[in-house]
C-alpha positions in Angstrom: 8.0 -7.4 11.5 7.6 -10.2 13.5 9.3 -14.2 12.6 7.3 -16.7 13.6 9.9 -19.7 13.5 12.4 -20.4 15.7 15.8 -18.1 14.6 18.8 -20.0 13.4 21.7 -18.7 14.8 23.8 -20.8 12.1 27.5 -19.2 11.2 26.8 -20.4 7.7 24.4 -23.2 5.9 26.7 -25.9 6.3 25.1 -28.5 9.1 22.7 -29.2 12.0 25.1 -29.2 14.6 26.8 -25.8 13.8 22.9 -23.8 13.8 22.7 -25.7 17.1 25.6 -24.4 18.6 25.1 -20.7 18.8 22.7 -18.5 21.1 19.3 -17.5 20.0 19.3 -13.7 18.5 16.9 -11.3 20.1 14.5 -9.2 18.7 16.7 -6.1 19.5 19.5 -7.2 17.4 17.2 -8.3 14.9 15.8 -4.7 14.2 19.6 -3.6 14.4 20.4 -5.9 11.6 17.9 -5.5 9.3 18.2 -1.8 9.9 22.0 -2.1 8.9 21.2 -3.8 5.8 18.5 -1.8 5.1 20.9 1.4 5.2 23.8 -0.6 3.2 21.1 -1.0 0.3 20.1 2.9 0.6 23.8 4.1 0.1 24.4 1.2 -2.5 21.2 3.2 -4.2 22.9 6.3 -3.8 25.9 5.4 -5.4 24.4 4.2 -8.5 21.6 7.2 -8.8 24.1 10.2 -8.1 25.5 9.4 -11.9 22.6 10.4 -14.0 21.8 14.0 -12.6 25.6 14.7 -12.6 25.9 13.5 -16.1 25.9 16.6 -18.3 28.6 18.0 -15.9 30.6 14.6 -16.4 30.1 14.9 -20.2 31.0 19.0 -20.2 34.4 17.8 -18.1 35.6 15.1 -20.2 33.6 15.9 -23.7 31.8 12.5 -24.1 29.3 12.3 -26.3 25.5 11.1 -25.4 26.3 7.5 -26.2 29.1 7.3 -23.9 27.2 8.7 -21.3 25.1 6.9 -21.7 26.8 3.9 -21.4 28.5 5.2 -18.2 25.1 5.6 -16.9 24.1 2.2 -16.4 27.3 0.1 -17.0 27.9 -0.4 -13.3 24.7 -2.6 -13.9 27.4 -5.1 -16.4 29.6 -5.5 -13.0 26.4 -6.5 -10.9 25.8 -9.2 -14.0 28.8 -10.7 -13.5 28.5 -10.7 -9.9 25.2 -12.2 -10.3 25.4 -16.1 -10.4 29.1 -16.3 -9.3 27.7 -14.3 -6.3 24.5 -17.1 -6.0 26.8 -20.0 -6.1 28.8 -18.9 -3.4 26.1 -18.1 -1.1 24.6 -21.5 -1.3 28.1 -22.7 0.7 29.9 -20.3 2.3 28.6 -17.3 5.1 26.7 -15.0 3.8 27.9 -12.3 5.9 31.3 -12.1 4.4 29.7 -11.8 1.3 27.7 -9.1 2.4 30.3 -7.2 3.7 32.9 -7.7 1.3 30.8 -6.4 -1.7 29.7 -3.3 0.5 33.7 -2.5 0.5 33.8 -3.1 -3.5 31.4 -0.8 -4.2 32.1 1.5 -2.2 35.8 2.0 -3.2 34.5 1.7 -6.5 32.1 4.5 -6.2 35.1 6.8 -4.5 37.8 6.0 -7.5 35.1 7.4 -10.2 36.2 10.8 -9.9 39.4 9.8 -10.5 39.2 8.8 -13.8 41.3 10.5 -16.5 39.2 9.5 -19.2 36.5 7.0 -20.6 38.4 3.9 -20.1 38.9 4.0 -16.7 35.7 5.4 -15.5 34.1 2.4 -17.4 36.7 -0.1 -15.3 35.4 2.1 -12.0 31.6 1.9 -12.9 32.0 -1.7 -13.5 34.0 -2.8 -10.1 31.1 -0.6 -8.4 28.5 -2.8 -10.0 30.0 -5.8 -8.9 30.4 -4.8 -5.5 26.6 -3.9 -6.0 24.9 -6.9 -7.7 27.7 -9.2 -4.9 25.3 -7.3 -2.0 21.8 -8.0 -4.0 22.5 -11.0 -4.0 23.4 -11.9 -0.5 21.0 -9.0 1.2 18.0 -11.4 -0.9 19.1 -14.6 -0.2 19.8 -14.0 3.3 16.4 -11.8 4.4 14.8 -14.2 2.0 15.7 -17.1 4.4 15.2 -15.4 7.3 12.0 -13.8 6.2 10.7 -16.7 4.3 7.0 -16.6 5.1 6.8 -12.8 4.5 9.4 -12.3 1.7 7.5 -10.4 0.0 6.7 -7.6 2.9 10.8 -7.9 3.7 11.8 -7.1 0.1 9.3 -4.3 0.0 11.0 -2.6 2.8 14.8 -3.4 1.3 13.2 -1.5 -1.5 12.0 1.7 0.5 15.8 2.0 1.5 17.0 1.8 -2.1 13.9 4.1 -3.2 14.7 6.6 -0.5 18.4 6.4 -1.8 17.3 7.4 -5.1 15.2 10.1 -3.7 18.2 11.6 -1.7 20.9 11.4 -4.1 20.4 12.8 -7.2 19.3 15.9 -4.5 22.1 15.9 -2.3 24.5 15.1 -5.3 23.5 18.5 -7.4 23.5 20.2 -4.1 27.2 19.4 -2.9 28.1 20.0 -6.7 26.5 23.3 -6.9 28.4 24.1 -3.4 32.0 22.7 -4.1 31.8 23.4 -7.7 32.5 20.1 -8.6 30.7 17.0 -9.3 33.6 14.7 -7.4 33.0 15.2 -3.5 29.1 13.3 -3.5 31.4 10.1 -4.7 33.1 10.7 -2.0 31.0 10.8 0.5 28.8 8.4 -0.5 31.7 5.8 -0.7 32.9 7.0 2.7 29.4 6.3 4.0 29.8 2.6 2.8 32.7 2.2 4.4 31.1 3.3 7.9 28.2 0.7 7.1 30.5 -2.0 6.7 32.2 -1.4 9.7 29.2 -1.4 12.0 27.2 -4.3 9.8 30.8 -6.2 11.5 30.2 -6.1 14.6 26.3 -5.7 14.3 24.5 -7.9 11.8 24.8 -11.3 13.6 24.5 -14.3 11.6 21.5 -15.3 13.4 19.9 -13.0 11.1 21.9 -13.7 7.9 22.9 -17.6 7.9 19.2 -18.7 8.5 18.3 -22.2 7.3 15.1 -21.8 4.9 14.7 -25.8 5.5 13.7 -25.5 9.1 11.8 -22.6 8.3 9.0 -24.7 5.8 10.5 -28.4 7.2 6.9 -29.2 7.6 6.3 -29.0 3.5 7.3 -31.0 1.0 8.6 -29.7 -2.7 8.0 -32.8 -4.5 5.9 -31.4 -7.0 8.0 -28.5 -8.0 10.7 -28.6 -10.4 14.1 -30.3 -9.3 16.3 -27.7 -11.2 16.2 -24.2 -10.2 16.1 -23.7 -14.0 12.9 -24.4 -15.0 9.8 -23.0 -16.6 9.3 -20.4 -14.2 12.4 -19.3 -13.8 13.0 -18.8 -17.6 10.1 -17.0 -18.0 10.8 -14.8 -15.3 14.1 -14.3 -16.4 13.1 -13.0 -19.7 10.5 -10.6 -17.8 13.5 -9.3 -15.5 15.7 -8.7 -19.0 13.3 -6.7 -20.4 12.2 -4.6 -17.8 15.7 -4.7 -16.9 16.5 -2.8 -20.0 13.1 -0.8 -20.2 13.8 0.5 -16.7 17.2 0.9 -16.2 17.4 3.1 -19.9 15.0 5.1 -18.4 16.8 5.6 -15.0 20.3 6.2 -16.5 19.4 9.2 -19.0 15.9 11.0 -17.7 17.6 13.6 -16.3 19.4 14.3 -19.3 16.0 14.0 -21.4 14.9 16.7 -18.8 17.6 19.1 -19.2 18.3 19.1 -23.0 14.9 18.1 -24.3 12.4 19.9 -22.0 15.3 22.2 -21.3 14.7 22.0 -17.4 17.5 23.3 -14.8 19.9 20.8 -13.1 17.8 21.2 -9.9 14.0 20.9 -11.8 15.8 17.3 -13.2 17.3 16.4 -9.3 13.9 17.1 -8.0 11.7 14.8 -10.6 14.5 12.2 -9.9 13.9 12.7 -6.1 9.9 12.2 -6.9 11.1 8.7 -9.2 12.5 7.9 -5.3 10.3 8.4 -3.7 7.5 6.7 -5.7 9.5 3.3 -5.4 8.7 3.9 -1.3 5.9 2.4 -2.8 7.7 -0.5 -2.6 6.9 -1.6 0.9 2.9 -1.9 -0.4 3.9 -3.5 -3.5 5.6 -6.0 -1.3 3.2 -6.7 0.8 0.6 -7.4 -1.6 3.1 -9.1 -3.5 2.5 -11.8 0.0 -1.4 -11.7 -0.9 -2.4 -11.8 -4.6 -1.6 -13.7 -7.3 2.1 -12.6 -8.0 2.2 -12.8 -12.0 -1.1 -10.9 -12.0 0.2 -8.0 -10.0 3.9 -8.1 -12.5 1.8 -7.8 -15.6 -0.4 -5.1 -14.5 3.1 -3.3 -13.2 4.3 -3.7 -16.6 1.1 -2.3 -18.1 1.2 0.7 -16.3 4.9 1.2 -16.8 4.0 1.4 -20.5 1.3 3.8 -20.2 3.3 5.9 -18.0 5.8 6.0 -20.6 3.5 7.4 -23.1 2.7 10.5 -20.9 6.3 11.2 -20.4 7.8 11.0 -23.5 4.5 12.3 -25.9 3.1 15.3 -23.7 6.0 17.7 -22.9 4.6 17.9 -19.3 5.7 21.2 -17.0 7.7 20.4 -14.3 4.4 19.6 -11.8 3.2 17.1 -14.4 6.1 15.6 -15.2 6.8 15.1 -11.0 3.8 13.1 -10.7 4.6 11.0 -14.1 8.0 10.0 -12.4 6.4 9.4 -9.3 4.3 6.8 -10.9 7.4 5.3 -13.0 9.0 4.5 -9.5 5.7 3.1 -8.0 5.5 0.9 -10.4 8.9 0.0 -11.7 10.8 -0.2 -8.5 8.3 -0.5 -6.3 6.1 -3.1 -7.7 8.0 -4.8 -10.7 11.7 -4.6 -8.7 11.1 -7.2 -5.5 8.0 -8.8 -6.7 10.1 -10.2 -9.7 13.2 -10.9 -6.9 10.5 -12.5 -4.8 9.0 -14.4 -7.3 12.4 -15.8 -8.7 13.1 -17.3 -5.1 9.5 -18.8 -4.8 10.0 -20.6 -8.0 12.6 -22.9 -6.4 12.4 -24.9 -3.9 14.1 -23.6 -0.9 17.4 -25.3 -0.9 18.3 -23.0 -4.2 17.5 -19.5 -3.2 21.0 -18.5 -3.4 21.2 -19.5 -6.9 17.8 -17.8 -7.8 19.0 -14.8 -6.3 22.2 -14.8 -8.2 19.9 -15.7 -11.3 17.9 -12.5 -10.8 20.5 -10.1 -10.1 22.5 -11.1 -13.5 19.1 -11.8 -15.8 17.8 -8.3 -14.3 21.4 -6.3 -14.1 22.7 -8.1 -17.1 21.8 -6.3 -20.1 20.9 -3.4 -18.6 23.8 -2.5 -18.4 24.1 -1.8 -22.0 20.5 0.1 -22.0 21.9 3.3 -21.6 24.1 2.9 -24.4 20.6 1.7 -26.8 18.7 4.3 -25.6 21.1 7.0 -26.6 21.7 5.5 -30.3 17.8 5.2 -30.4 17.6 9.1 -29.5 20.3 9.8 -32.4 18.2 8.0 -34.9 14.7 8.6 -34.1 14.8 11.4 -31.4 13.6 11.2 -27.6 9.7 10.8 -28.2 10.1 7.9 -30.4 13.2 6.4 -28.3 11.0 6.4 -25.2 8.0 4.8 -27.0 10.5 1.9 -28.2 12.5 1.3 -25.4 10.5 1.7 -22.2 7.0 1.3 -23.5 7.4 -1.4 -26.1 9.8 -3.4 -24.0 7.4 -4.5 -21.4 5.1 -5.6 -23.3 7.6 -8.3 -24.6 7.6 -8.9 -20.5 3.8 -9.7 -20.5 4.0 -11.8 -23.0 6.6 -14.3 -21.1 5.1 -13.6 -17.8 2.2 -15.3 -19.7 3.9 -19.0 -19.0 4.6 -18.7 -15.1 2.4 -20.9 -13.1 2.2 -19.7 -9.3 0.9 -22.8 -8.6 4.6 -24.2 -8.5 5.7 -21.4 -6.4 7.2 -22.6 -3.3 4.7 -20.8 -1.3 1.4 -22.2 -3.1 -1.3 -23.5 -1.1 -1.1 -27.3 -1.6 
């Protein structure tokens, strides 16, 4: 990927005469940058998706019941809400390398105190300080490949998203694995957290803030914003935000107890449920293409007709009671289009609705409207499956739900985007 403006070398977004001051970056340590925060995003993935496949181990250990794993499958996602706009406002004034960094820490020792929880409470507290580490990174890895990347957002959020889709893919295979070998779910928290750790380290020394504290301004200085909203909360926004809570919710319930649906519904084995989490990975490599065209097509077009197909995807995979090859290809397709399509168009689109002095704030603003109820999802799908079964608790949840998101996605106007052709 190639940046056609000159690189901003900046230490932080705070003046002229600071970006003046430092050396130009070269491509090299571009690549080595990006590639750094690509691989921070990939573990961050892994620690979030090693939960569900090792959930019915966690519930046999501690005898929680399917609401309370289910809760402790997507509650992290409450700590990334918080992070959220706290997270946005501080990345509109201070570096956003040391934001960067210190959330890869959080969430990693987060990730590594789970297995040392003695009971519900304090795996919630654990889940939750991981999530904030988490939805602290989002924010800064958006805002600051966002401004770096400004005329090909789109593209450089697809390929943030193959990193978190290949960390999905890995995980949930490499977690069973390790717990199949050590006889114990604990040691893939482990070393997942210790692979944070390393990242942060090396991102130190090796993720310049050339790449990171880029000035958006000088980037588009020859446009003018006049004719888009002053506030980053406007029209747009709060229609997007209402897309990104419902497919929030629709998604993320989905994520945190599939494999569970797999193993005590279709009464698949551990590894049958790893693998169709793997394939749920690797369909959201997708999300490189769905970036890209994200950069060529009408951007609320392509969201609704993501949301569509998450719907009818849902249908097949809660009404058929697929075989495990079926059922492969169903998840591939649920991760194509919900985190490779729906996941950093929406994160794109939230930035372009703003001009581009606020694209801190809209990327805190997605990261809490998108992480922020989902993290109770979990805990409404599993009181949907106690009341009306799995079949029916699918259709509600994650095919009904985006539907709602069509509906708002109805009201954005691209033609305010920041990146419209005036």
């Amino acid at each position: 990927m190639t940046h056609a403006a000159q690189v901003d070398t900046s230490a932080g977004p705070v003046g002229d005469a600071q970006e003046s001051s430092r050396p130009p970056i070269s491509r090299a340590m571009i690549g080595v940058g990006f590639l750094l925060v690509v691989l921070s995003y990939m573990v961050n993935a892994m620690d979030r998706q090693v939960f569900p496949p090792l959930l019915p181990a966690i519930r046999a250990e501690y005898g929680f019941s399917l609401e309370q794993g289910g809760l402790l499958a997507t509650n992290f996602t409450l700590g990334m809400a918080l992070a959220g706009l706290p997270a946005g406002y501080l990345l509109d004034r201070f570096r956003r390398k040391t934001v960067l960094l210190a959330s890869i820490v959080i969430y990693s020792l987060g990730t590594m105190a789970t297995p040392l929880a003695t009971g519900f409470a304090d795996m919630t507290l654990y889940r939750v300080i991981s999530g904030f580490g988490e939805g602290m990174q989002s924010a800064a890895i958006f805002a600051a490949i966002g401004a770096f990347f400004a005329h090909r957002r789109g593209l450089a959020f697809g390929i943030i998203g193959v990193g978190y889709s290949l960390g999905v893919f890995i995980a949930p295979l490499i977690g069973v694995r390790l717990m199949n070998a050590h006889g114990t779910w604990h040691s893939p928290f482990y070393l997942f957290g210790a692979a944070g750790l390393l990242i942060a380290a090396a991102s130190l020394f090796l993720v310049k803030a050339g790449l990171t504290e880029h000035s958006v301004e000088k980037t588009v200085s020859t446009r003018t914003y006049e004719y888009m909203p002053a506030s980053p909360y406007n029209r747009n926004t709060i229609a997007l935000v209402i897309h990104s809570v419902v497919s929030g919710v629709a998604i993320y319930g989905f994520l945190g107890l599939y494999p569970t649906y797999l193993i005590t519904s279709l009464h698949y084995s551990p590894e049958q449920a790893a693998l169709a989490m793997s394939l749920l990975g690797f369909g959201g490599m997708t999300a490189l293409f769905g970036g890209w065209l994200g950069d060529r097509v009408n951007q609320r077009t392509l969201l609704i007709v993501s949301l569509l197909a998450v719907s009818a995807v849902s249908v097949c995979i809660y009404t058929t009671q697929a075989g495990v090859g079926l059922q492969c290809v169903f998840a591939f397709l649920m991760g194509a289009f919900g985190l490779g399509f729906i996941y950093p168009n929406t994160n794109s689109a939230m930035q372009r609705a703003v001009r581009p002095a606020q694209i801190g704030r809209a990327s805190g603003l997605f990261v809490t409207s998108y992480y922020g109820t989902a993290a109770f999802s979990g805990l409404f799908f599993a009181a949907l499956v106690d009341s009306f079964g799995w079949s029916r608790a699918g259709l509600l949840q994650v095919t009904t739900l985006p539907l709602v998101g069509v509906a708002a996605l109805a009201f954005v106007r691209t033609s305010l985007f920041n990146n419209a052709v005036r």
